[in-house]
N, C-alpha and C positions, 0 to 999 in steps of 0.2 A: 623327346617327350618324357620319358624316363628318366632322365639326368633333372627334369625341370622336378618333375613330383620329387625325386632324390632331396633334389635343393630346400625344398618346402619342407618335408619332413624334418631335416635336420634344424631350418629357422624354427619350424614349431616346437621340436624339444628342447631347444636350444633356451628358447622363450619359457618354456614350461619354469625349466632346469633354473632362468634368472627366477621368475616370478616367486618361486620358493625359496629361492636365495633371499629375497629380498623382505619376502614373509618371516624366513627364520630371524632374519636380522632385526625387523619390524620388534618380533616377540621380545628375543635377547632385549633391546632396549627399551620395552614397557616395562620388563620385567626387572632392568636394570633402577629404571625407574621407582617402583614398586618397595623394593627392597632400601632403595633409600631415603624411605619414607616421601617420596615425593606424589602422592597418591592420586592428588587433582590432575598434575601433567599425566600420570600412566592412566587414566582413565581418561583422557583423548585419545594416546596411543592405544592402547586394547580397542575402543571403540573403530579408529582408522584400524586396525588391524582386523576386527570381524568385518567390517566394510568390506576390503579386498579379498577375505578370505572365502572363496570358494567351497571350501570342505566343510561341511555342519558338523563335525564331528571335532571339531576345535570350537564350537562355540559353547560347549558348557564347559572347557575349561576358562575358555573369556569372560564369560559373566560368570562366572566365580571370584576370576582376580579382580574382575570389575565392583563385585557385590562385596568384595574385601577392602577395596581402595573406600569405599562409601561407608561403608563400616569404620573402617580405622579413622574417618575424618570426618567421624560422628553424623554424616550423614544417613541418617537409622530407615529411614521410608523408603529412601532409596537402592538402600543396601537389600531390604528385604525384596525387592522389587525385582533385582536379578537375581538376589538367590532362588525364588520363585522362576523365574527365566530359566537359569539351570538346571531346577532339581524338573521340569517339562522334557532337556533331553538327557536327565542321568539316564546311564548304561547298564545302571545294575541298586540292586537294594542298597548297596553298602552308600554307593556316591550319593545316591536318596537322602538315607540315614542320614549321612556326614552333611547334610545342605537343612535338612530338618533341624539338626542342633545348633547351626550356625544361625538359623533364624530365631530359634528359642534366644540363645547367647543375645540377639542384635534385640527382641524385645525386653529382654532384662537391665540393658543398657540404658534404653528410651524407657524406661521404668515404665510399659508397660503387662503388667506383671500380671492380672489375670489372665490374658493370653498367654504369654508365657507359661503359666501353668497347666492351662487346658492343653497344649502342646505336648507338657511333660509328661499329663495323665494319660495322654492318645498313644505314647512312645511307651508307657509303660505296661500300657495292656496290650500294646502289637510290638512287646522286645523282641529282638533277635540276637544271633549273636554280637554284631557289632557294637551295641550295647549295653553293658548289661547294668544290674540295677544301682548298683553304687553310683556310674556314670548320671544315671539321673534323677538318684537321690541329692548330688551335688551340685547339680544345678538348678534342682527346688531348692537348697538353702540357699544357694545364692541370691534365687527371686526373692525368699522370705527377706533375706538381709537388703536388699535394694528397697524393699518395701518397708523396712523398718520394724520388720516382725523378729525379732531376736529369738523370741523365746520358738518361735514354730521352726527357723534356723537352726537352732541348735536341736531339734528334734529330729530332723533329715541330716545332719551330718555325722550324727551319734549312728544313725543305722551304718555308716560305711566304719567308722571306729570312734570310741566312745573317748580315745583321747587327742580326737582333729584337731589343728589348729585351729580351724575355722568353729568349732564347736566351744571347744573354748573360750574364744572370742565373744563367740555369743553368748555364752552364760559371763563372763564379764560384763558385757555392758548389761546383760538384765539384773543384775546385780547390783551397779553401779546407778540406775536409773530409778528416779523416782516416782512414786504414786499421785498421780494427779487429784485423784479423787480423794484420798485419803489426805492430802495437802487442804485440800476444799474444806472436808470435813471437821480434823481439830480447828482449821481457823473459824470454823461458825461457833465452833463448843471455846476456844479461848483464842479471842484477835492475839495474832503476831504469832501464832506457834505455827500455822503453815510455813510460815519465812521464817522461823527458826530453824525447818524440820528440812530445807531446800538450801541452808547457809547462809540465808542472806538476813544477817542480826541485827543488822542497824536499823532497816527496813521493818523488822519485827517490831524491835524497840519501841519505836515511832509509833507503828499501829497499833500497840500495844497500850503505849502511854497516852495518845490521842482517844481511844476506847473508854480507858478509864478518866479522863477530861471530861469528853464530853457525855459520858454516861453519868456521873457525879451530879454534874450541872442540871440534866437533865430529871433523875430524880430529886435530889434537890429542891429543883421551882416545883416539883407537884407535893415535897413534901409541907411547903410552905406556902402555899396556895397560889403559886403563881401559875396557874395552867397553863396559862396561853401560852408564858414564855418556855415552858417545859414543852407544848405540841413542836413551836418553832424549832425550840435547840433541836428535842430529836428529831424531826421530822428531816432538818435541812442538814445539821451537823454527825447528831449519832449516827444515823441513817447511812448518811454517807461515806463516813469511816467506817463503818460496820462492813456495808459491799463493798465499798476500796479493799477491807481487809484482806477476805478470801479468794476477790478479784484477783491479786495482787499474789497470793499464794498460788492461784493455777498459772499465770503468766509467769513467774518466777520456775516452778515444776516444768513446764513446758518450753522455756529456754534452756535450764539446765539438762533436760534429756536430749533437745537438740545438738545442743553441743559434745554430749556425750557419744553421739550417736555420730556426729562429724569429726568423731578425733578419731572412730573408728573406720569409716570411710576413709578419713586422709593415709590412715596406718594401710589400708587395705590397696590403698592405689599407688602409695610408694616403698612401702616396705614387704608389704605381701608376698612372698617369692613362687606360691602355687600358682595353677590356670586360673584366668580369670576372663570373664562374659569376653 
């Protein structure tokens, strides 16, 4: 009877002894995974690996690597979904913290960026040390700059050093970017100087020389008693070159800030060498 229990004992640690072999192996090649950007396939295997695993105390490293794979493969709802998973069994404040700004990072991503900030203000009134303020001064500029806020960007990264790259940056493109409103404005006081004032001359010219056509014309028949055809012209033609004009001045503004604002992204996502969301 003793020799039988003997026997049992040994298959069952024997069993143990695989089953962890076979775990550790499981991890190694999610992990293997993971690291070569193969993200979709390691987030099967993490998943079949919290499946088998037994021990709750590896599962907030899993949805970690899980909430990182859905992250790095832009999947943003997802990502936050385990990091939420996670930070239910972090171990300690720090692992908390560290899953908090992973979420912030994954909404600044998915540009949503008032969350994101109410995040950052909650982190800022309950800092500890694994934070401190610089940490999340930086990644309010970063929300500003996802948002297209330049100027409120360079605001929060001037408190960490007033000569950041990223600071810089930003006052660059608010410098380079035009006024929309003030584009709107001279074009009501002189057609074509909104599109002079945005670069775009030809465009000026045109609404410029169209202006004075059909405003000519138009005074003109009332100075010479043709009424009606002076209502017509302005009505249908000044009228219309008149709002093309400034129309034409904020849509001009408002693509070249775009773009200005996209050379800046592109710089940020391939030449940027700092952390990024």
């Amino acid at each position: 009877m003793n020799k039988i229990l003997y026997i049992l004992i040994i298959l069952f640690g024997a069993s143990c002894i695989n089953q962890a072999q076979n775990l550790e192996r499981q991890k190694v090649f999610a992990d293997s995974l993971f690291n070569s950007e193969n993200y979709f396939d390691a987030i099967t295997e993490y998943k079949r690996l919290q499946f088998f695993s037994e021990a709750s105390e590896n599962y907030y490293e899993i949805n970690m690597q899980i909430a990182l794979c859905y992250k790095a493969g832009g999947k943003y709802d997802d990502a936050i979904k385990y990091f939420n998973l996670a930070k239910l069994i972090a171990k300690s404040s720090e692992e908390s913290r560290k899953i908090e700004l992973q979420i912030i990072r994954t909404n600044i991503l998915r540009r949503t960026i008032p969350e994101a900030l109410v995040l950052l203000n909650k982190l800022d009134i309950t800092n500890t040390n694994y934070l401190d303020f610089s940490t999340i001064s930086y990644w309010k500029g970063w929300a500003y700059l996802m948002n297209d806020d330049w100027e409120q960007a360079s605001n929060e990264f001037e408190k960490i050093d007033k000569f950041h790259p990223l600071k810089i940056l930003a006052d660059g493109v608010c410098n380079k970017k035009y006024s929309v409103g003030f584009a709107k404005f001279i074009s009501f006081v002189l057609p074509g100087s909104g599109q002079f004032y945005t670069g775009n001359y030809v465009s000026g010219v045109f609404s410029l020389g169209w202006n004075i056509l059909w405003g000519y014309v138009t005074i003109n028949a009332f100075m010479t008693d043709r009424a009606l055809e002076g209502i017509l012209v302005g009505s249908l033609l000044w009228t219309r070159f008149y709002r093309g004009n400034f129309q034409n001045a904020e849509k001009f503004a408002i693509k070249n800030n775009n773009e200005i604002s996209n050379n800046a992204y592109e710089y940020l996502a391939n030449k940027y060498l700092g952390e990024k969301p």
